[in-house]
C-alpha positions as a printed NumPy array, in Angstrom:
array([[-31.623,  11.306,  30.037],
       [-33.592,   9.027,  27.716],
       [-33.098,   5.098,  27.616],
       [-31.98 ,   6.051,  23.62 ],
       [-29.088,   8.346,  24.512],
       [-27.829,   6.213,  27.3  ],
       [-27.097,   3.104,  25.083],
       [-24.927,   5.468,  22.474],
       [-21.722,   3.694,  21.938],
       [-18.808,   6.486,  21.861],
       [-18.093,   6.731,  18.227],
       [-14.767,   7.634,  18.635],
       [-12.445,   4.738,  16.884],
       [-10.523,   2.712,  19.685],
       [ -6.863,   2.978,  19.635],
       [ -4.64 ,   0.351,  17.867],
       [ -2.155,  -1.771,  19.431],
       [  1.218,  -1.062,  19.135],
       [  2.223,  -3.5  ,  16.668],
       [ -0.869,  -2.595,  14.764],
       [  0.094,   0.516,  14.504],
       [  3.738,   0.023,  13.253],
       [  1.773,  -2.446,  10.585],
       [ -0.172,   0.257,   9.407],
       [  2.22 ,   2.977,   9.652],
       [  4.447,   0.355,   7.906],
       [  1.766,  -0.151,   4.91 ],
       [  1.431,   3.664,   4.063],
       [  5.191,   3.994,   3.752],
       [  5.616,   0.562,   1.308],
       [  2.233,   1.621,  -0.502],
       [  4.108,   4.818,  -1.691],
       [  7.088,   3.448,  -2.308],
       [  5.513,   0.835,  -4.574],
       [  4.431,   3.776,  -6.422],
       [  7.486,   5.879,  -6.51 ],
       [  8.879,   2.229,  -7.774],
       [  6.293,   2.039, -10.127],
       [  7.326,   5.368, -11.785],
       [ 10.9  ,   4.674, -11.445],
       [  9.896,   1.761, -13.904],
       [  8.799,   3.984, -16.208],
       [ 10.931,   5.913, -16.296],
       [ 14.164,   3.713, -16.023],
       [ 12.588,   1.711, -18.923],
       [ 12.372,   4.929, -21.405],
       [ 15.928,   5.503, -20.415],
       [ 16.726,   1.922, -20.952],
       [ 15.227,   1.472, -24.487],
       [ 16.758,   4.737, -25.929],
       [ 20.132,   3.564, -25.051],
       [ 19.644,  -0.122, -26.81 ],
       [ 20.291,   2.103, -30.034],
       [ 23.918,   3.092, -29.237],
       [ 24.399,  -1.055, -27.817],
       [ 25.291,  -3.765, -30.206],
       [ 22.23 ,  -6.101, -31.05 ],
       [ 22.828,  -9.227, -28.409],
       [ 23.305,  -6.863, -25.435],
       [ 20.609,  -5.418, -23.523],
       [ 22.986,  -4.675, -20.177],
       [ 20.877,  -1.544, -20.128],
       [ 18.143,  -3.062, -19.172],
       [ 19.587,  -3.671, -15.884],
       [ 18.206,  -0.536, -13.892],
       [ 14.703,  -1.764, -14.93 ],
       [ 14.823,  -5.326, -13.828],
       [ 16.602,  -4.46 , -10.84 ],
       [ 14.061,  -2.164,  -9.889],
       [ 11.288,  -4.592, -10.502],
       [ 12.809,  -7.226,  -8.158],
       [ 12.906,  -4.435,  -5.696],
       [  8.948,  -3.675,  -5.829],
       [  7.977,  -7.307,  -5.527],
       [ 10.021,  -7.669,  -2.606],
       [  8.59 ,  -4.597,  -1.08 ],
       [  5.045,  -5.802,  -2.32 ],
       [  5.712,  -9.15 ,  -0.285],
       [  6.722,  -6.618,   2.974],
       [  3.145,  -4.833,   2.095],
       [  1.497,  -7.826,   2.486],
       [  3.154,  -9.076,   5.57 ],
       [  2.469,  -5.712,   6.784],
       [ -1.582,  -6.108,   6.14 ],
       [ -1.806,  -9.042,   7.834],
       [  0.311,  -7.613,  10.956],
       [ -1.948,  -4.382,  10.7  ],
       [ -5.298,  -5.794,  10.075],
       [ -6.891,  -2.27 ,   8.839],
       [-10.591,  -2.234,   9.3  ],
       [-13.242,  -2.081,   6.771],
       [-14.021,   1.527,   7.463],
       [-10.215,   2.332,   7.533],
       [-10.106,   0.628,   4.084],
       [-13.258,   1.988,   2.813],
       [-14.281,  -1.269,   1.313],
       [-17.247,  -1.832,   3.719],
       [-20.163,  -0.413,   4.101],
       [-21.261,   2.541,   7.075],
       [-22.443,   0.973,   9.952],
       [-24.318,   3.699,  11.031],
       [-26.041,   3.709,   7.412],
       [-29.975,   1.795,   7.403],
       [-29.309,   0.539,  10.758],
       [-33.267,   0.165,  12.411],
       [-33.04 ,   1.561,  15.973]])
């Protein structure tokens, strides 16, 4: 065996903690539901302004479903964030930093 192939590093990632874990597991399921919020939005404020027609002018009651829902997905973007900071993804899980492996001299 070479002096190159000894120093190899396993490759394989090393495994999270549990409470990392739960943080990440916890930021795929808010991620999604911030976007099943965000087209719940959408949709909830089509709904909303096609009913304002059949409301008198000074009430906008149906606009309720879409506010509502919009306090809902800040709150749940507030538990995202807590749950990056409890998960701590890695660059490489992210994808915002760059290979390691990539122009590395050895």
């Amino acid at each position: 065996m070479s002096a190159a192939t000894s120093e190899v590093v396993s490759t394989r990632p090393a495994r999270l903690s549990g409470v990392r874990n739960v943080g990440i597991r916890g930021v795929r399921a808010a991620a999604w539901t911030v976007i099943g919020a965000a087209c719940a939005q959408i949709v909830t404020a089509g709904f909303s302004l096609f009913a304002l027609e059949r409301l008198p002018l000074g009430e906008a009651s149906s606009l309720d479903p879409h506010r509502l829902l919009g306090y809902v997905s800040e709150t749940i973007g507030v538990i995202l964030v807590l749950l990056l900071i409890v998960g701590r993804p890695t660059r490489r899980a992210v994808g915002a930093g760059p290979d390691p492996d990539v122009g590395s001299s050895r």
